[in-house]
Residue, then its C-alpha position, 0 to 999 in steps of 0.5 A: x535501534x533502527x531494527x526495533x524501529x523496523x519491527x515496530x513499523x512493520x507490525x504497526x502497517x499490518x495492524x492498521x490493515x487487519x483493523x480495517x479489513x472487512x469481511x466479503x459482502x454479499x451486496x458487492x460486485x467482485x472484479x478479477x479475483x482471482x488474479x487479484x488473490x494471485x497478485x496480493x500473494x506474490x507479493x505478501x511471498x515476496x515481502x514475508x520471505x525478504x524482511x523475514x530473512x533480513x530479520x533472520x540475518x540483519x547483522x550480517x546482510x546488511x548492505x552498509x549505506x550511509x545513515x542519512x540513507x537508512x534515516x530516510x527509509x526510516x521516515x518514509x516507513x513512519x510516515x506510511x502508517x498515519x497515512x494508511x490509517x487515514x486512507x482508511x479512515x476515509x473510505x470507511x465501509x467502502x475499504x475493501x482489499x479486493x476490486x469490488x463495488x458496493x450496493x451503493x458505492x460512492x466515490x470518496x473525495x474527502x481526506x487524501x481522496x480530496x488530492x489522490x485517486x489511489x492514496x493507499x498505493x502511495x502510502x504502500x510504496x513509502x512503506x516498501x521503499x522505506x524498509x527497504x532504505x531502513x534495512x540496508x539491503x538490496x533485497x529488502x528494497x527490490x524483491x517487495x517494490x518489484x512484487x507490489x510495484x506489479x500488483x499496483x500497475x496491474x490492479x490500477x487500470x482494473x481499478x479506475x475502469x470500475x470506478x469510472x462506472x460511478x457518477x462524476x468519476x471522469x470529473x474526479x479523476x480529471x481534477x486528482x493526480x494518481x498517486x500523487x496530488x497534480x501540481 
């Protein structure tokens, strides 16, 4: 049950991006592109190569952690899906997978934007730990968190050195966590 459970989670997270992906814009400024492509597929090689051999061979490459272990990985995948849907939902047109600033670029303080400057990272992070926790193998958890875990702490600086040219972004970032809401 928790490989259907997988599967399902894994499909749903991938739908969610693909609804929401939008075609490149000619009225956008594009920062680092090309290691931005090179980082987004290391770790789309690091994630396909990890679940599809786990998918392959769930019977017997699995590492035998505790059911609770598996339960929270479980959760921690569930989770990411709604919210991915409403990061996106949130950023609305200025959803882009690449560092790019839009003709008339606005910095979005609403949904989980309201706490978190980068919200989708966090929601990428709960999916990666989670299959990693569901699947019961050290690979499924750290071959994706070592690839994705390097895209976001390379990418993020980029990212908030680009956003920092908007209006009240030093306000905005003061008053937000990163990843998490400041307590």
């Amino acid at each position: 049950m928790l490989y259907t459970f997988f599967l399902v989670c894994s499909i749903a997270f991938v739908f969610v991006r693909v609804v929401w992906h939008q075609p490149e814009s000619k009225e956008s400024t594009e920062y680092q592109s090309t290691r931005e492509k090179l980082l987004a597929s290391q770790f789309s090689i690091l994630l396909f190569s990890s679940h599809g051999y786990w998918i392959a061979n769930a019977s017997t490459c699995m590492v035998y952690w505790s059911d609770g272990i598996r339960y929270v990985g479980a959760v921690f995948m569930f989770v990411s899906i709604p919210w991915l849907y409403w990061v996106h939902h949130s950023l609305g047109r200025f959803f882009s997978a690449r560092l790019e600033l839009r003709k008339d670029h606005t910095i979005i303080q609403t949904g989980p934007y309201k706490w978190i400057r980068h919200p989708m990272y966090t929601s990428g992070f709960l999916y990666v730990i989670g299959a990693g926790l569901l699947s019961g193998n050290i690979g499924v958890l750290l071959l994706p968190l070592v690839g994705f875990s390097l895209l976001v702490f390379v990418r993020v600086p980029d990212e908030e050195k680009m956003l920092a040219q908007l209006p009240d972004y030093e306000e905005y970032k003061n008053k937000t966590g990163r990843f998490f809401p400041k307590l």
